[in-house]
C-alpha positions in Angstrom: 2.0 -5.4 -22.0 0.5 -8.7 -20.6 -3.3 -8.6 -20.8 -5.4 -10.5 -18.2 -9.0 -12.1 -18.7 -12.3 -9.9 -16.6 -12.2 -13.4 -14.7 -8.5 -13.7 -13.4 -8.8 -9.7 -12.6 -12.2 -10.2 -10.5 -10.3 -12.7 -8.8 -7.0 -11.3 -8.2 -9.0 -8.3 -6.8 -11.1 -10.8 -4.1 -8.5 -12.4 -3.3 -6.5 -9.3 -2.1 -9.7 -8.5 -0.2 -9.9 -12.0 1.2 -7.8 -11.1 3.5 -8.5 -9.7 7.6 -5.5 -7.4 7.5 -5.8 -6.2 3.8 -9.4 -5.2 4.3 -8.4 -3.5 7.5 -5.8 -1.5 5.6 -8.9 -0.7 2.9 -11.2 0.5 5.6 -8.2 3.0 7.0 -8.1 4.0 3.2 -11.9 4.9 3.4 -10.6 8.1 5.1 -8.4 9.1 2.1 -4.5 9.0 1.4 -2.4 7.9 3.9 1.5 7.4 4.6 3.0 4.1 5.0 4.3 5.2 8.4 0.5 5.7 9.3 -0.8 2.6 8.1 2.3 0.4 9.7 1.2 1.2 13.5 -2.4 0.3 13.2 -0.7 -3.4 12.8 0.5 -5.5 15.3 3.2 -6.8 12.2 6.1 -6.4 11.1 6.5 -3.7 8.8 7.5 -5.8 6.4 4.4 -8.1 6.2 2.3 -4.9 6.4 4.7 -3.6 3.1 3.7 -7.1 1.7 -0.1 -6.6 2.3 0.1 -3.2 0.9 1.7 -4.8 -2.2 -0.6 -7.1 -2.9 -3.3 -4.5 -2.8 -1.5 -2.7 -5.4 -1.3 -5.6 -7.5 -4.6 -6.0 -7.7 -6.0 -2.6 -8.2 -7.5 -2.0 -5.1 -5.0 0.9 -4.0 -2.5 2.7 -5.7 0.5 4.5 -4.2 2.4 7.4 -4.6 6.2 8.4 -3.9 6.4 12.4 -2.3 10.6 12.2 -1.4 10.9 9.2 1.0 7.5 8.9 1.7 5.1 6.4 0.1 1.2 7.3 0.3 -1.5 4.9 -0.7 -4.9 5.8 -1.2 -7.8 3.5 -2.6 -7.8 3.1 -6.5 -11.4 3.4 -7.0 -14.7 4.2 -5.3 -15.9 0.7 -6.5 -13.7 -1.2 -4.2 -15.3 0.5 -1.6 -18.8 -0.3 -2.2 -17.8 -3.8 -3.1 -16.3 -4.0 0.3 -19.6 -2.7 1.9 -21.8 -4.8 -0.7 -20.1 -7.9 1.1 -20.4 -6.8 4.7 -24.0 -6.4 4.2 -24.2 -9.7 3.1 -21.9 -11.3 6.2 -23.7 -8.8 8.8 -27.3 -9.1 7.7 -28.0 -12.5 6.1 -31.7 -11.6 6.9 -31.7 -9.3 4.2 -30.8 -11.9 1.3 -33.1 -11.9 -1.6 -32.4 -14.8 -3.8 -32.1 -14.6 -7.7 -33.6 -16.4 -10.2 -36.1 -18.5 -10.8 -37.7 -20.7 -8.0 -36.3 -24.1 -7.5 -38.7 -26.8 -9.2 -40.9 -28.3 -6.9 -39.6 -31.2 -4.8 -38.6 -34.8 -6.4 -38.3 -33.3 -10.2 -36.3 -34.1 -12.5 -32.9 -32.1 -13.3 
């Protein structure tokens, strides 16, 4: 069984969420378990790129799926991806809010 590093996981899992059409199939997820055959029409994709997305999402840990006969379901993996997901639309859709961490920078002209 391959272990991977906290690092190359955190980034596997952004990466998948980096992207328009995989967050929009995380955001139908928000609702609960869905079919493939409910997910594929809310695309305006092939349903092969949209198998691809799906994939990917499953690959990182963000979704999991399940086989019931010929049918494939896929529901979000964990809670957590969901509040990540809203954690970073806070921060796009209300820059405003930011509260920056750490220390305040040294005054100007200092030395590093």
């Amino acid at each position: 069984m391959m272990h991977i590093s906290a690092d190359t996981g955190m980034a596997r899992l952004l990466a998948a969420l980096g992207h328009e059409h995989r967050l929009r199939i995380v955001e139908l997820l928000r609702q609960g378990e869905r079919c493939v055959c409910e997910i594929t029409p809310a695309f305006d994709l092939d349903p092969s790129v949209v198998s691809r997305h799906l994939a990917h999402l499953v690959r990182a840990g963000a979704i999991r799926s399940r086989r019931d006969g010929r049918r494939i379901f896929y529901q979000v993996a964990d809670h957590r991806v969901l509040r990540l997901v809203d954690a970073v639309r806070s921060v796009v859709v209300a820059p405003d809010k930011a509260r920056p961490v750490g220390p305040r920078a040294r005054a100007a002209g200092a030395r590093c």
